[in-house]
Every structure is written in structure tokens, then in C-alpha cells.
C-alpha positions in Angstrom: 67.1 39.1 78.3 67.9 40.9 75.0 71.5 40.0 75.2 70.8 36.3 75.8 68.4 35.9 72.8 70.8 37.5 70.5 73.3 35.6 72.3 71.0 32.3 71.0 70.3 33.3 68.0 74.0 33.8 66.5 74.9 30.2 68.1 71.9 29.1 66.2 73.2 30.9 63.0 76.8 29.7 62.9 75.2 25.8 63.4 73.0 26.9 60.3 75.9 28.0 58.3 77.8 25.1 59.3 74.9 22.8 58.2 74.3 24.3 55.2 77.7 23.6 54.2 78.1 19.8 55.7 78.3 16.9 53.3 74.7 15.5 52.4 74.6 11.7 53.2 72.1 10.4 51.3 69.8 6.8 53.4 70.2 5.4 50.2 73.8 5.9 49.6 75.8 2.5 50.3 78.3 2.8 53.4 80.9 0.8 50.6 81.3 1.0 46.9 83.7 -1.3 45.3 84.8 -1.5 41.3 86.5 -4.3 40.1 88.2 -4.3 37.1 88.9 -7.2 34.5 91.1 -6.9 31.6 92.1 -9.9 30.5 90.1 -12.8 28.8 91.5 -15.8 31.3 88.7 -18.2 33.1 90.5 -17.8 36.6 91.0 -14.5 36.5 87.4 -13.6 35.8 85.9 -16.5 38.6 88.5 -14.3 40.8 86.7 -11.3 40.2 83.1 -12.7 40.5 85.1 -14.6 43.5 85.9 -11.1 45.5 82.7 -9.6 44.6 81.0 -12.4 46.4 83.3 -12.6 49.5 82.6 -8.7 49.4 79.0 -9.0 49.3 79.1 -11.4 52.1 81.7 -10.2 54.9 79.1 -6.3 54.7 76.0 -8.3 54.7 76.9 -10.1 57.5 78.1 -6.7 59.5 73.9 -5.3 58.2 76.6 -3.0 55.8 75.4 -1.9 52.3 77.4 -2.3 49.9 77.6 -1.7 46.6 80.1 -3.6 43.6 81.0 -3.1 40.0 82.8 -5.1 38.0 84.2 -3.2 34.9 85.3 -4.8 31.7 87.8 -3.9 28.4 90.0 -5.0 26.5 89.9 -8.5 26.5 88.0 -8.5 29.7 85.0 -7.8 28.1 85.0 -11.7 26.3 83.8 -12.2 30.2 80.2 -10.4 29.3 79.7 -11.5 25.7 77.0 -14.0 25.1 78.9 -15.7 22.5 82.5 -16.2 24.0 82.2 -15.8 27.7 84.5 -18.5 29.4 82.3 -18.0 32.8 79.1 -17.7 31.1 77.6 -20.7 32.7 78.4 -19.1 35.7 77.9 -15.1 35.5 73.9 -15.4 34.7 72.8 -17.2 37.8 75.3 -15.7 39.8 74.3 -11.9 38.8 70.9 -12.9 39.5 71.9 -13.7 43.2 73.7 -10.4 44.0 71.1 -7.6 43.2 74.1 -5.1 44.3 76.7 -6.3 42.0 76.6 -5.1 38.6 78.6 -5.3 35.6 80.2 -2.8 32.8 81.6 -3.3 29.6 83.2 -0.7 27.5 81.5 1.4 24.9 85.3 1.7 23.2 86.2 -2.2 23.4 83.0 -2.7 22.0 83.6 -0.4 18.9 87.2 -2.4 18.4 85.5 -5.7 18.1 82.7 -4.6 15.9 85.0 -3.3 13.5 87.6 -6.5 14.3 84.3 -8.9 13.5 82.5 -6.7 11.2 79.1 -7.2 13.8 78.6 -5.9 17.2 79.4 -8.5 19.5 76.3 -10.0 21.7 76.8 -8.9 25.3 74.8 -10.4 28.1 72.0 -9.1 29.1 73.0 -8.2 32.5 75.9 -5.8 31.0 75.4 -2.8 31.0 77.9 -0.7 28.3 80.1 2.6 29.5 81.5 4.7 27.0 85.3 3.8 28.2 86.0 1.0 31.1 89.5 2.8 31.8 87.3 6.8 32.2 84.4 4.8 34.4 87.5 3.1 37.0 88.8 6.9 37.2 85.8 8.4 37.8 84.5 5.8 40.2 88.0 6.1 42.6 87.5 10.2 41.8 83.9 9.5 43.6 85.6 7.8 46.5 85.0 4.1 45.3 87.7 1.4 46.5 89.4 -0.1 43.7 90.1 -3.6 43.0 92.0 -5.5 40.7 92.2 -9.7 41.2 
């Protein structure tokens, strides 16, 4: 009797330890996390990024799949979230407000570039959201595990 409770109770202390050390998935963690980077200030190649978040969006909706979707701007990329010269800005707004779980970076360092290019900060959108450096936040994201996309 002795030997099989201390029999149970390492089993059930090796499954502890192995627990303890298991990767914690959080209920709110998406199953997919995509960042999509633009970096140059051309129409079609911006639609093409709004394009693939989209189809994206779609194909792991329709499997019940969270997912979640960045798109990441410098250099001239980032004319894509400005207010004032946005070639998609007609279409970005409405489009942003139809995808809760796409969102959309522009970076902190661009940002500087053009200030001091245009002696003013230039007027993002208001559903950017700035980074310190678009080129450090792609790393980082594909160092988290995040699948990389450029269109």
C-alpha cells in the first residue's frame, strides 16, 4: 500500500514538474499573427497590403481561426498612414474600421526624418499607431513567432 502511494505520488510529481515548465497558451492569444510590411509610397503596393490583410482576415475567419495582422510602415511607406498624403486614404479609414484585428504601425524614426525634412510633424491617421523603428518592430514580431509578409 505504502509502495503504491509513493509509487503515485512521484508520477504525480514528474507531471507537475513537467507542467510547470510547459509553454503557457494564453485563451486570448490568437492561433495566427501576421505583420505586413510596406515601404514604399506606391498606390498598388499599399491596396496589396490592405489586399492580403483582408484575404487573411477572411480565409481564418472562415476556418472559426483568430487571427491577428499588422501592417507596419517606414520609409516612404509611411505616406500610406498620413492624413495629408496618403494615396489609399479614401480607402484605409473605412476599411480599418471593418477589421477590428488588423492594425497599423508607423515608425517613430521615419517620423522624425520627415518632421525635420518638413520642419512640422506630419499628421498621421488616427488609426496609426507610432513604433519607435518599423524595421526593430518587424524583427521583434518574427523573434515572437509572427509570420512575415511583404506584398
Amino acid at each position: 500500500m505504502l509502495r503504491k502511494f509513493l509509487a503515485l505520488l512521484g508520477a504525480s510529481l514528474v507531471c507537475a514538474g513537467f507542467l510547470a515548465h510547459a509553454p503557457m497558451i494564453s485563451a486570448a492569444e490568437p492561433a495566427h499573427k501576421v505583420v505586413i510590411h510596406v515601404d514604399e509610397n506606391d498606390a498598388k503596393r499599399m491596396n496589396l497590403a490592405l489586399n492580403n490583410a483582408a484575404n487573411v482576415s477572411k480565409y481564418y475567419r472562415s476556418k472559426d481561426e483568430e487571427v491577428e495582422i499588422e501592417i507596419v510602415t517606414y520609409g516612404p511607406g509611411l505616406h500610406m498612414l498620413r492624413a495629408d498624403t496618403s494615396p489609399v486614404k479614401d480607402r484605409i479609414v473605412p476599411f480599418a474600421a471593418s477589421y477590428e484585428n488588423i492594425s497599423f504601425r508607423a515608425c517613430g524614426n521615419t517620423m522624425n526624418a520627415m518632421t525635420k525634412k518638413e520642419g512640422k510633424k506630419p499628421p498621421l491617421l488616427d488609426i496609426a499607431e507610432s513604433v519607435p523603428s518599423g524595421v526593430v518592430h518587424l524583427i521583434q514580431r518574427q523573434e515572437e513567432g509572427w509570420s512575415y509578409v511583404r506584398p
